[in-house]
Every structure is written in C-alpha cells, then in structure tokens.
C-alpha positions as CSV (number, residue, x, y, z in Angstrom):
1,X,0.0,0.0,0.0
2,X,1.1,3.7,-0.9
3,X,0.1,6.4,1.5
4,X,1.0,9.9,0.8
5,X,4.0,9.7,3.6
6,X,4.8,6.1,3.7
7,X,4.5,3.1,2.0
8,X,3.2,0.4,4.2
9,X,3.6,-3.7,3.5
10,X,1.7,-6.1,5.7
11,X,3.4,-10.0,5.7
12,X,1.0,-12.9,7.5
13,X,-1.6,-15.5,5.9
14,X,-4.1,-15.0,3.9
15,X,-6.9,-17.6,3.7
16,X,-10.1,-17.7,1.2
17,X,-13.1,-16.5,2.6
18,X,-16.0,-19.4,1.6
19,X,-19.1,-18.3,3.9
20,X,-21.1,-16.8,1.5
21,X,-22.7,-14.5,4.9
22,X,-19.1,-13.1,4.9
23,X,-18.8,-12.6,1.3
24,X,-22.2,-10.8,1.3
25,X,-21.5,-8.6,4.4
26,X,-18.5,-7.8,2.9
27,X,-19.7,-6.5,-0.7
28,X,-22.1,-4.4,1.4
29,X,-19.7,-3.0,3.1
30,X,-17.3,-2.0,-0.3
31,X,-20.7,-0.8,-2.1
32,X,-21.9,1.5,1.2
33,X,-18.5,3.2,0.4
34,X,-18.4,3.6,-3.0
35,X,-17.1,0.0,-5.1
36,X,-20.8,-1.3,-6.2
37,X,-19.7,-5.2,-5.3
38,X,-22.1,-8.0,-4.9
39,X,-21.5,-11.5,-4.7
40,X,-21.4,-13.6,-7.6
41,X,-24.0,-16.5,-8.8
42,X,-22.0,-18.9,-6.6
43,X,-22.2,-16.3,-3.0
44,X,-18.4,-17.3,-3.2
45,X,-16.8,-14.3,-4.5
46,X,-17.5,-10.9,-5.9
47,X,-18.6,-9.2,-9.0
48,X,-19.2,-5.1,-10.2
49,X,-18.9,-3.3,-13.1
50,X,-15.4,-1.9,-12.4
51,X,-12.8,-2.4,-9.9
52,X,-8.6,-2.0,-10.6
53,X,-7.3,-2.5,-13.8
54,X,-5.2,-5.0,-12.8
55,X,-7.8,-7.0,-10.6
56,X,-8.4,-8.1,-13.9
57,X,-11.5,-9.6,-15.0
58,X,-14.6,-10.8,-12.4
59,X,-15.0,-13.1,-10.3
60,X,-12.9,-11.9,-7.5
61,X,-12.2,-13.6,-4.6
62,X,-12.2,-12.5,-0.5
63,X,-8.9,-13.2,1.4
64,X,-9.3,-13.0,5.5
65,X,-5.1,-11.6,6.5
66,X,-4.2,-12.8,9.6
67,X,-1.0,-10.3,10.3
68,X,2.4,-11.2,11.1
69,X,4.3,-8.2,10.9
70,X,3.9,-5.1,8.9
71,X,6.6,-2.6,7.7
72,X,6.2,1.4,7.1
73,X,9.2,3.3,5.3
74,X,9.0,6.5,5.0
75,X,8.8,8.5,1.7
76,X,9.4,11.9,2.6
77,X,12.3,13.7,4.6
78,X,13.3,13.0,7.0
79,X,12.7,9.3,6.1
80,X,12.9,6.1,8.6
81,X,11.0,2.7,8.9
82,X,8.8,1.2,11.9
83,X,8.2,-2.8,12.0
84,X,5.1,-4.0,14.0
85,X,5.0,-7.7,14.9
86,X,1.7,-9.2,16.0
C-alpha cells in the first residue's frame, strides 16, 4: 500500500473466505462506500462493473489476513521505517 507519507507492507496468511454471509457482508460494506460489489451467482466471490485495472476480469475472490508483521518506510524527509509484529 502507498500512503502519501509512507509506504506500508503487511506480511502474515491470507486464507479464502467461503461463507457466503461473509462474502455478502462484505460487498455491502465496499458498495456502502463507493465500489458497487455484490457477490457472484456462486455467493463465493465478488462481481461489479469496475474495480482495478489490474484486478483483472470478475469473479474476485475475498482473502481473511491474519498479520504477522507489517513494515512502514517512509517517503518523505526526514525518512525512517517502523516494524510492527503481531
């Protein structure tokens, strides 16, 4: 992730969301704020009329990140890094 200040990457496991209440709250939640998801014919994964261009093409999937450690370096004087472990 790119923030304005820093640039921020988060290392643990990601695992494939298959509750299809999950997926559902989820695209609610991304559509309240602006990305019009919904799930899919199969309530597995998510479909809209847009997302990044290098999502590529529907359906996309919903990963649950269970963090192990995250890095910030920063991108503007005077510089620096922080590394969180959970």
């Amino acid at each position: 992730m790119a923030a304005q200040e820093f640039d921020l990457v988060v290392e643990g496991e990601a695992t494939l969301v298959t509750d299809p209440a999950t997926v559902a709250d989820l695209a609610a939640r991304w559509a309240a704020e602006g990305w019009p998801a919904r799930p899919d014919d199969t309530g597995l994964a998510l479909t809209a009329e847009f997302s990044a261009p290098s999502a590529g093409p529907p359906p996309w999937h919903v990963y649950r990140l269970a963090p192990r450690t995250a890095t910030a370096l920063g991108t503007v004087d005077p510089g620096g890094a922080t590394r969180w472990r959970f």
